[in-house]
Backbone and ligand atoms as CSV (ligand in chain L), in Angstrom:
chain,resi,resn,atom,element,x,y,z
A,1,UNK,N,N,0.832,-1.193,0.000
A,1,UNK,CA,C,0.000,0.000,0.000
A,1,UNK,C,C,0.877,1.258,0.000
A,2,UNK,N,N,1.876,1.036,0.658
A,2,UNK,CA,C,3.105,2.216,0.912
A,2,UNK,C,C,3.496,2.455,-0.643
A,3,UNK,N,N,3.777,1.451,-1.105
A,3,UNK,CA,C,4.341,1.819,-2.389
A,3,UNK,C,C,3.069,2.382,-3.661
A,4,UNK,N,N,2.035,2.081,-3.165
A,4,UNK,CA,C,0.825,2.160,-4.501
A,4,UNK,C,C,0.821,3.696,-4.136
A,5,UNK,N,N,0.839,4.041,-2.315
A,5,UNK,CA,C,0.513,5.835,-2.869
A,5,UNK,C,C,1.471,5.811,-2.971
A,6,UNK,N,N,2.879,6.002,-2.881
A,6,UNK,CA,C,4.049,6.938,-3.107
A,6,UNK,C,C,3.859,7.122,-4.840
A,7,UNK,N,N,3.485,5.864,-5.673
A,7,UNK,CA,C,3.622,5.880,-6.844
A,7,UNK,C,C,2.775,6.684,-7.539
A,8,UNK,N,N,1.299,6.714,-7.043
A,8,UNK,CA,C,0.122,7.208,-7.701
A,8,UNK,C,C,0.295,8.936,-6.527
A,9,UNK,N,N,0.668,9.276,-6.320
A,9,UNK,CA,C,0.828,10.682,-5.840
A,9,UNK,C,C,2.414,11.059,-6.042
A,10,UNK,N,N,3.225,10.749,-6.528
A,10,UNK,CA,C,4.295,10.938,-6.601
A,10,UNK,C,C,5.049,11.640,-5.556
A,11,UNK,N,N,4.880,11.079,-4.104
A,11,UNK,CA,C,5.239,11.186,-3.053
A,11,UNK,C,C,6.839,10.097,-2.573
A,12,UNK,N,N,7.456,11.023,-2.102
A,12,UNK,CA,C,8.976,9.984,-2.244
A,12,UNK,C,C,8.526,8.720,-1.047
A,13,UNK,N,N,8.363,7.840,-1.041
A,13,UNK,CA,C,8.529,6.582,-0.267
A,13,UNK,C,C,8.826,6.795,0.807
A,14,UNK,N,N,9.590,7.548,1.643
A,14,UNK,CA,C,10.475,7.700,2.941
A,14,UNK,C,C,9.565,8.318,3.584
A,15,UNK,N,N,8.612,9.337,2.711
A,15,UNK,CA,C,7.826,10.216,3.096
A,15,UNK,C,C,6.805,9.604,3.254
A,16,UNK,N,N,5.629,9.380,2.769
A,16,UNK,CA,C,4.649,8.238,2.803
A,16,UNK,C,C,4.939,7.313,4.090
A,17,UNK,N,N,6.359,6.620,4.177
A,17,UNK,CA,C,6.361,5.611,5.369
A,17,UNK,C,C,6.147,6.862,6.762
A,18,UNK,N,N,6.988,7.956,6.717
A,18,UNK,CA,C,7.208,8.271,7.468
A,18,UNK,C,C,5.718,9.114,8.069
A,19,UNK,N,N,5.102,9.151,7.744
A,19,UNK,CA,C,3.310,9.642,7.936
A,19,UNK,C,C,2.891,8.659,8.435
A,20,UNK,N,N,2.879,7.287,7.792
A,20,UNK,CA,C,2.289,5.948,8.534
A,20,UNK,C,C,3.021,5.468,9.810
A,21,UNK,N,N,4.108,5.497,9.584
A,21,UNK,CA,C,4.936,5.232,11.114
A,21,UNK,C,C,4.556,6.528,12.352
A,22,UNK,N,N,4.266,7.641,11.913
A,22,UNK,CA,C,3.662,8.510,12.716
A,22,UNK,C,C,2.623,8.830,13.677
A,23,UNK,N,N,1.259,8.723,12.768
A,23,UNK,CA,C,0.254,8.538,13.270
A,23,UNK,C,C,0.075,7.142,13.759
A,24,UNK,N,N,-0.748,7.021,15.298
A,24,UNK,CA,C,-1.091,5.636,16.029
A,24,UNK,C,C,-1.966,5.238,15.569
A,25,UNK,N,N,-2.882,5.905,14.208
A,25,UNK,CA,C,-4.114,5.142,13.507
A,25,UNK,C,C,-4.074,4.237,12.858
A,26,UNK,N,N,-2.583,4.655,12.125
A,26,UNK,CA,C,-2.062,3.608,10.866
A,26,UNK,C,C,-1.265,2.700,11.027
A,27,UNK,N,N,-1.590,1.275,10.678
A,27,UNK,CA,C,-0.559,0.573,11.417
A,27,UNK,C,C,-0.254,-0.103,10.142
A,28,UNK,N,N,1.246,-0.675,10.166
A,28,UNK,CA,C,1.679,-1.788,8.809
A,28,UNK,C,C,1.745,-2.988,9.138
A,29,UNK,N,N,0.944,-3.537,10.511
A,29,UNK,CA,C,0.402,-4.991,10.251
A,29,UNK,C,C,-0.605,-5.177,10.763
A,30,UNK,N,N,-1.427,-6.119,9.926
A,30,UNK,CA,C,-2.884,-6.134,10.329
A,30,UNK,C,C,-3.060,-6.254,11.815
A,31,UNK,N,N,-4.120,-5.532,12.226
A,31,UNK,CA,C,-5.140,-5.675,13.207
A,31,UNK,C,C,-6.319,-5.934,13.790
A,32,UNK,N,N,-6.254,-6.501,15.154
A,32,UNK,CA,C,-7.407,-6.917,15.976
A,32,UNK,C,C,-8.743,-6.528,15.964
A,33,UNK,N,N,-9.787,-7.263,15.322
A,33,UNK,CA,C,-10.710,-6.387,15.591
A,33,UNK,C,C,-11.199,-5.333,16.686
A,34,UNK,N,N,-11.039,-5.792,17.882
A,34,UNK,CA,C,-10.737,-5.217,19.284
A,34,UNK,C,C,-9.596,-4.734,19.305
A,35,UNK,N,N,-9.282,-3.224,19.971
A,35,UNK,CA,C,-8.165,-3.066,20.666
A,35,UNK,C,C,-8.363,-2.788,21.910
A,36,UNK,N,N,-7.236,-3.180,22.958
A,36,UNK,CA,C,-6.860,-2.708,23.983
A,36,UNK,C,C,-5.908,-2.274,24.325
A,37,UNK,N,N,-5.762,-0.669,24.704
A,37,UNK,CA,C,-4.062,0.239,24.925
A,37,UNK,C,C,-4.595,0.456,26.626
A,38,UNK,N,N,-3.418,0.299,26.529
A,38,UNK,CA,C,-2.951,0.157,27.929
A,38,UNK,C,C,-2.069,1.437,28.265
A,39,UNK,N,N,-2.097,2.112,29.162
A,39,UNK,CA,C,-1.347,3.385,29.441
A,39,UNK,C,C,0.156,2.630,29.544
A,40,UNK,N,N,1.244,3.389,29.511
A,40,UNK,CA,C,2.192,2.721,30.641
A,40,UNK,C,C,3.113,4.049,31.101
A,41,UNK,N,N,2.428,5.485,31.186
A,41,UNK,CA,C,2.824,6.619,31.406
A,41,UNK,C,C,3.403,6.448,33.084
A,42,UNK,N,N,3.774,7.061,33.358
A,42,UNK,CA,C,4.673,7.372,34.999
A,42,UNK,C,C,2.798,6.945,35.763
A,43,UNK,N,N,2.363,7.814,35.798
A,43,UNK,CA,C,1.617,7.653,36.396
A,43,UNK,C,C,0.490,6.496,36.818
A,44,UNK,N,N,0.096,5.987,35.277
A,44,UNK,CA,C,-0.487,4.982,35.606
A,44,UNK,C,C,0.682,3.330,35.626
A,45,UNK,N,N,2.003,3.472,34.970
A,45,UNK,CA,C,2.768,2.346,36.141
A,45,UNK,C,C,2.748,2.071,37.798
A,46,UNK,N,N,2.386,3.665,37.998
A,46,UNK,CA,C,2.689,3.531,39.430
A,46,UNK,C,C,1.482,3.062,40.217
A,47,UNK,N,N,0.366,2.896,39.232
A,47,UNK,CA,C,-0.819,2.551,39.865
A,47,UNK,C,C,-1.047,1.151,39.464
A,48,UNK,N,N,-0.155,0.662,38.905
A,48,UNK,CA,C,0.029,-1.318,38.476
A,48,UNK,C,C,-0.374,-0.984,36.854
A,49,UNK,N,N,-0.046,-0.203,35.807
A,49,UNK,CA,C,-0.534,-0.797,34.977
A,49,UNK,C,C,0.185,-1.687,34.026
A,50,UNK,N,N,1.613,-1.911,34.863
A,50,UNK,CA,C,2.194,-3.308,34.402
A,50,UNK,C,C,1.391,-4.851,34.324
A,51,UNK,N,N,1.200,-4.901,35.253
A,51,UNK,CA,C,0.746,-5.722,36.010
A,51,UNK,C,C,-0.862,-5.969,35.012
A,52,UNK,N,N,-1.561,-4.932,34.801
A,52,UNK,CA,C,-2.794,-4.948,33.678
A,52,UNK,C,C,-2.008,-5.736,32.367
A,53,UNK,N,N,-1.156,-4.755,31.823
A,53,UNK,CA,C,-0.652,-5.413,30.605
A,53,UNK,C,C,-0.613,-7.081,30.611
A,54,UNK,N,N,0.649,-7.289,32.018
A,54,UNK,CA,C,1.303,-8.540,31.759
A,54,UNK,C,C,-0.321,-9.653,31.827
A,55,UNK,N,N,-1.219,-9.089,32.384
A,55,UNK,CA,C,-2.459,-10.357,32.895
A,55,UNK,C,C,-3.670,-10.356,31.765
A,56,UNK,N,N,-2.965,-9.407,30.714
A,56,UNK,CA,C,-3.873,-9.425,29.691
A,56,UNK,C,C,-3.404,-9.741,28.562
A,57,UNK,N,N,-1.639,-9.814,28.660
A,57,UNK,CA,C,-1.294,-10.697,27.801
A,57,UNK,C,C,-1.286,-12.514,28.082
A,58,UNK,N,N,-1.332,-12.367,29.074
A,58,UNK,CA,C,-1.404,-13.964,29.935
A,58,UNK,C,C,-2.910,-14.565,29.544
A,59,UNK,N,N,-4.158,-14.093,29.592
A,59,UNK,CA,C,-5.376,-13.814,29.300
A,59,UNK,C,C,-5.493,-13.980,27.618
A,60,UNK,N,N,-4.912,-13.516,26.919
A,60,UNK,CA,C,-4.751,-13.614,25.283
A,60,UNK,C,C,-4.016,-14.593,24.449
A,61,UNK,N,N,-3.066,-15.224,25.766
A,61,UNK,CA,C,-1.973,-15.818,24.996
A,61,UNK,C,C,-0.828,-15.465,24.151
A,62,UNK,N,N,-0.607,-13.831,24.507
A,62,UNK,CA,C,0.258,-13.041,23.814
A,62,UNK,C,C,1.508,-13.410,24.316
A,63,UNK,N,N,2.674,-13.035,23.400
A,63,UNK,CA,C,4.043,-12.949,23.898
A,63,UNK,C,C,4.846,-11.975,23.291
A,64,UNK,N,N,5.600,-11.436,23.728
A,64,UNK,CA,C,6.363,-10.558,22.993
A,64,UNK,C,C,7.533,-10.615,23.458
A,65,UNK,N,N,8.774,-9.939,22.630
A,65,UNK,CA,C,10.418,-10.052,23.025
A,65,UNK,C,C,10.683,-8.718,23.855
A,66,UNK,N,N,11.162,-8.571,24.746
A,66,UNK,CA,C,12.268,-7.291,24.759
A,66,UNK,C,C,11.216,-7.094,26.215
A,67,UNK,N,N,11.447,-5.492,26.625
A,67,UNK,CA,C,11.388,-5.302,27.345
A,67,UNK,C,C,9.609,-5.189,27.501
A,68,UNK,N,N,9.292,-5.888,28.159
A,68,UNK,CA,C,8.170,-6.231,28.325
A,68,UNK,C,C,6.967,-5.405,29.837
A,69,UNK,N,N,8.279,-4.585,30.560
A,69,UNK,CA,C,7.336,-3.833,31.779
A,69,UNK,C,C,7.303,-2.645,31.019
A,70,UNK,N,N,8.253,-2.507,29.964
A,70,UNK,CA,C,8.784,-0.692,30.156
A,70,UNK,C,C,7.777,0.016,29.229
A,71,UNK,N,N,7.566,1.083,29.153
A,71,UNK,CA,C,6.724,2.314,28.398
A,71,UNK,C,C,7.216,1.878,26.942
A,72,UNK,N,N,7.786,1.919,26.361
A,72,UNK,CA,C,8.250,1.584,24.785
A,72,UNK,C,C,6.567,0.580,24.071
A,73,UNK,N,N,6.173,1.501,23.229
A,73,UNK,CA,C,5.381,1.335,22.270
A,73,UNK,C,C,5.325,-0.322,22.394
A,74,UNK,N,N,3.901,-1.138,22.276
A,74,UNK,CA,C,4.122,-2.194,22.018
A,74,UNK,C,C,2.472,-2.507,21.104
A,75,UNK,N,N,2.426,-3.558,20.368
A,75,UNK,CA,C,1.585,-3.719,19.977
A,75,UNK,C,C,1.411,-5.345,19.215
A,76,UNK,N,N,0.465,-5.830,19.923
A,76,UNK,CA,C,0.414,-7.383,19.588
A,76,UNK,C,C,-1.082,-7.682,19.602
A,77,UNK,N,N,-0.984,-8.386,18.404
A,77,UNK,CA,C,-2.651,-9.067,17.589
A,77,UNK,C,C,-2.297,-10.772,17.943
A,78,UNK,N,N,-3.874,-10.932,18.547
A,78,UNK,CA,C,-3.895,-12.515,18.678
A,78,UNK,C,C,-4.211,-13.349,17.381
A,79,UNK,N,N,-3.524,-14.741,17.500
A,79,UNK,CA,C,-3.399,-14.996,15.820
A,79,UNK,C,C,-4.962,-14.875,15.151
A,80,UNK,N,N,-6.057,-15.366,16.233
A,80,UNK,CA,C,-7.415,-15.216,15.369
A,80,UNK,C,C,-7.710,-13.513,14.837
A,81,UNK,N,N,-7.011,-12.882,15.492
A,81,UNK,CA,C,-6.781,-11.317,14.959
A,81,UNK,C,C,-8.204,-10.859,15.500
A,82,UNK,N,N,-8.539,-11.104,16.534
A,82,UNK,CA,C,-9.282,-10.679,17.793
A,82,UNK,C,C,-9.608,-9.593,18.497
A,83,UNK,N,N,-8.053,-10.084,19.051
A,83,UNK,CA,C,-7.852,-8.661,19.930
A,83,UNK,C,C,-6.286,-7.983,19.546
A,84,UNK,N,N,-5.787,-7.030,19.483
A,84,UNK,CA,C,-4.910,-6.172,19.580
A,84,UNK,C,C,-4.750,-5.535,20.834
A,85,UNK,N,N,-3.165,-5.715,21.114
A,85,UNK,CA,C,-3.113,-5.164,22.737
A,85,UNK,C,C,-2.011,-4.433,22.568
A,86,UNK,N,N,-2.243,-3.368,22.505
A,86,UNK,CA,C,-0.985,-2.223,22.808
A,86,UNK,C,C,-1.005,-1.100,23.977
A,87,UNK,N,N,0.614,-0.627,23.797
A,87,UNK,CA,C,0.974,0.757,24.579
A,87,UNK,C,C,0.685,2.060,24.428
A,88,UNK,N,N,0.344,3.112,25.579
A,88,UNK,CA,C,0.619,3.894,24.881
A,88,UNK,C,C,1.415,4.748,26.235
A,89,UNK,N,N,1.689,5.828,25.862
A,89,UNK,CA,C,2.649,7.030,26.919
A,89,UNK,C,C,2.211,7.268,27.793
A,90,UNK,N,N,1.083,8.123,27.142
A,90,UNK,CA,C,0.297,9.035,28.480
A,90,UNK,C,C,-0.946,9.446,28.055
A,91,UNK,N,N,-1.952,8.710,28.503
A,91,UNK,CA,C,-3.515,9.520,27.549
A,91,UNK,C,C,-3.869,10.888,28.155
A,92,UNK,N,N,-3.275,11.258,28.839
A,92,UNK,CA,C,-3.204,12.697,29.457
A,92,UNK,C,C,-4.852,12.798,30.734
A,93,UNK,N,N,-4.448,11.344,30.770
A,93,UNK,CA,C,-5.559,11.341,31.746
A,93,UNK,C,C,-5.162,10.766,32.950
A,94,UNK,N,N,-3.997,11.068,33.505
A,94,UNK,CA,C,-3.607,10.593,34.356
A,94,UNK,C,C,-4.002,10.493,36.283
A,95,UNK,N,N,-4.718,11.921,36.159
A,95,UNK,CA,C,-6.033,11.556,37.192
A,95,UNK,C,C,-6.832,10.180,37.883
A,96,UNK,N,N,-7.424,9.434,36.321
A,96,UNK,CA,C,-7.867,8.683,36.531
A,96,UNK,C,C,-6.813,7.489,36.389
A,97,UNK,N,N,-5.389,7.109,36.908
A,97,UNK,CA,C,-4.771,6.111,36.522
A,97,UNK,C,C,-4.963,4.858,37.633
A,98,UNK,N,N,-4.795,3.348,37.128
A,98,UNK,CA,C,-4.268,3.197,35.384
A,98,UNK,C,C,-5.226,3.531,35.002
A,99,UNK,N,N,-5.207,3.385,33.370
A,99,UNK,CA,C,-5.808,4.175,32.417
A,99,UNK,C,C,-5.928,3.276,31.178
A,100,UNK,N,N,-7.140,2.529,31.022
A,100,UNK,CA,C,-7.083,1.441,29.902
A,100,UNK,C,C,-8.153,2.140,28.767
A,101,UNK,N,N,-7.657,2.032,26.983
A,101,UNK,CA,C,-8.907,1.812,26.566
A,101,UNK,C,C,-9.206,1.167,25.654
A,102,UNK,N,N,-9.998,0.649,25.874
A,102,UNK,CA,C,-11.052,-0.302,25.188
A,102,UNK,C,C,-12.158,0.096,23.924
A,103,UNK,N,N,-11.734,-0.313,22.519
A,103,UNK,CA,C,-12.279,-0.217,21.505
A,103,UNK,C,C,-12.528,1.550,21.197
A,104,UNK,N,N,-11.509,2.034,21.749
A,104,UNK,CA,C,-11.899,3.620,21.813
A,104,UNK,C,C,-12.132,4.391,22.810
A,105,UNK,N,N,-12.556,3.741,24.178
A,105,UNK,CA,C,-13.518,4.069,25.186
A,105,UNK,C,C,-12.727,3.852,26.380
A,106,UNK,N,N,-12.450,4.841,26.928
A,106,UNK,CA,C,-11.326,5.070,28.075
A,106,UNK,C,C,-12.100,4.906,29.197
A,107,UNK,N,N,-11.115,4.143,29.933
A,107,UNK,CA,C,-11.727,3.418,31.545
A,107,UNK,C,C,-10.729,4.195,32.389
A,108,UNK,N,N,-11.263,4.210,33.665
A,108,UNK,CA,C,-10.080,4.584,34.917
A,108,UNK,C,C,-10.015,4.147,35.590
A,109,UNK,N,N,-9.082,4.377,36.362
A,109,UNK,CA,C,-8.890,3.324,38.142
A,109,UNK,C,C,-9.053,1.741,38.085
A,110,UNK,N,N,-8.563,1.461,36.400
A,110,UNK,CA,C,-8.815,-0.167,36.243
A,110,UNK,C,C,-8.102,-1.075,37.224
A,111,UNK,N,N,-8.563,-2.083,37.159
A,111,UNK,CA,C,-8.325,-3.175,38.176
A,111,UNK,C,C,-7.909,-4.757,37.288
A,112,UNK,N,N,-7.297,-5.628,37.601
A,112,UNK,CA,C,-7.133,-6.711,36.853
A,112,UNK,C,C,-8.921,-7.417,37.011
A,113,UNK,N,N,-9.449,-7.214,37.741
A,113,UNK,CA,C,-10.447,-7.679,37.579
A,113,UNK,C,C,-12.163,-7.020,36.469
A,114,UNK,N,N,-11.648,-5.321,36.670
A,114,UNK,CA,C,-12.501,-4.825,35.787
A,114,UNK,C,C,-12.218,-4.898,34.022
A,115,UNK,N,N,-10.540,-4.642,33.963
A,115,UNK,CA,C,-10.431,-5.297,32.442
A,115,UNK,C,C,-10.893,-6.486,32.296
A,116,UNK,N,N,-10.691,-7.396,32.884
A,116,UNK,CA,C,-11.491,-8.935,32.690
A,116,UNK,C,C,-12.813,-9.053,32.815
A,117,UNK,N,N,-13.650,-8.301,33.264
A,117,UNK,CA,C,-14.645,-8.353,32.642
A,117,UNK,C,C,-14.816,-7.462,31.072
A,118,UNK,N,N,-14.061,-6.494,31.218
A,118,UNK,CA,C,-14.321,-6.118,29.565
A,118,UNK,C,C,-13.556,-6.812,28.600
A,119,UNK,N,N,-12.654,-7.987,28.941
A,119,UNK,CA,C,-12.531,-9.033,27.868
A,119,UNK,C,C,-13.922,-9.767,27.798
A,120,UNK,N,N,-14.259,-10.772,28.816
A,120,UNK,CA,C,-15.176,-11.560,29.154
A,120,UNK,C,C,-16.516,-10.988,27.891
A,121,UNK,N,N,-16.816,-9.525,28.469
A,121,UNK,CA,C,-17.868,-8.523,27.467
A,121,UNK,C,C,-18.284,-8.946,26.167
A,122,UNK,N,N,-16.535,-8.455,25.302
A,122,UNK,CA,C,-16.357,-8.836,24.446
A,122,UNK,C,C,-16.480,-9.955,23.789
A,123,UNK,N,N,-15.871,-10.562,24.599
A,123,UNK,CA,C,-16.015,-12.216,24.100
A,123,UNK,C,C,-17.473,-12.855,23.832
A,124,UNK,N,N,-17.941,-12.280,24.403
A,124,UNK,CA,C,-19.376,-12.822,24.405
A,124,UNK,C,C,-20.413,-12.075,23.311
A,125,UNK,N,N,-19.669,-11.107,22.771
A,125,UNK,CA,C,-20.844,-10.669,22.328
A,125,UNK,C,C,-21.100,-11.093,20.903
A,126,UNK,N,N,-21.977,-12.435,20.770
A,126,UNK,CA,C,-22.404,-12.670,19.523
A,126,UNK,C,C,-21.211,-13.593,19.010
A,127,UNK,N,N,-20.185,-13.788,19.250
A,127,UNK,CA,C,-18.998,-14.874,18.846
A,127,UNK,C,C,-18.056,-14.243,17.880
A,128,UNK,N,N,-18.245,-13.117,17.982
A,128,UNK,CA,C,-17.302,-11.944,16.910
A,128,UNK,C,C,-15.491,-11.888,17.410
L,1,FES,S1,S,0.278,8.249,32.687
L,1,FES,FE1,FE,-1.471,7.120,32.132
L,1,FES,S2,S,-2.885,8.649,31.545
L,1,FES,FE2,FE,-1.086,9.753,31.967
């Protein structure tokens, strides 16, 4: 797709990638029908939202390499391409931390037990 616009707008390639690598809308590998971002800003780490991540990748069957507590961007699709579970910095809502959201829809003061019910939610609704 990178290459069809650079070609049909005569936009240099580097440029084009570098718009898609930019924005958090656009991603260059497919995704989850569901997403879930997970804060991992100062604030909501300090309120466990490690601890959210790691039990919702445990919960998905996700795995990933590298540094796996730290703030650094992450983003992982389950193979049925389900759910998508990524990072993000800081939703600037740090008031309410942690700070999860779900399909768009920002939660606060999450708990390992209130994200699990908004997997559970999901899961159920209709077999999607
Ligand atoms: S650190 Fe999580 S909303 Fe700001």
């Amino acid at each position: 797709m990178l290459d069809y616009i650079a070609t049909k707008t005569g936009t240099p390639w580097a440029q084009v990638y570098s718009v898609a690598t930019f924005y958090a809308l656009f991603n260059l590998e497919p995704q989850g029908r569901h997403t879930v971002c997970i804060c991992r800003g100062t604030a909501c780490h300090t309120r466990g939202s490690r601890n959210l991540l790691e039990r919702l990748k445990l919960e998905l069957g996700l795995r990933s390499d590298g540094e796996e507590g730290s703030a650094d961007k992450l983003s992982l699709t389950t193979a049925d391409r389900r759910f998508t579970v990524r990072t993000v910095a800081c939703f600037g809502q740090c008031a309410l931390a942690p700070v999860v959201e779900v399909n768009h829809s920002i939660f606060g003061h999450v708990n390992e037990q209130s994200l699990q019910r908004e997997i559970e939610a999901i899961r159920h609704e209709g077999g999607k």
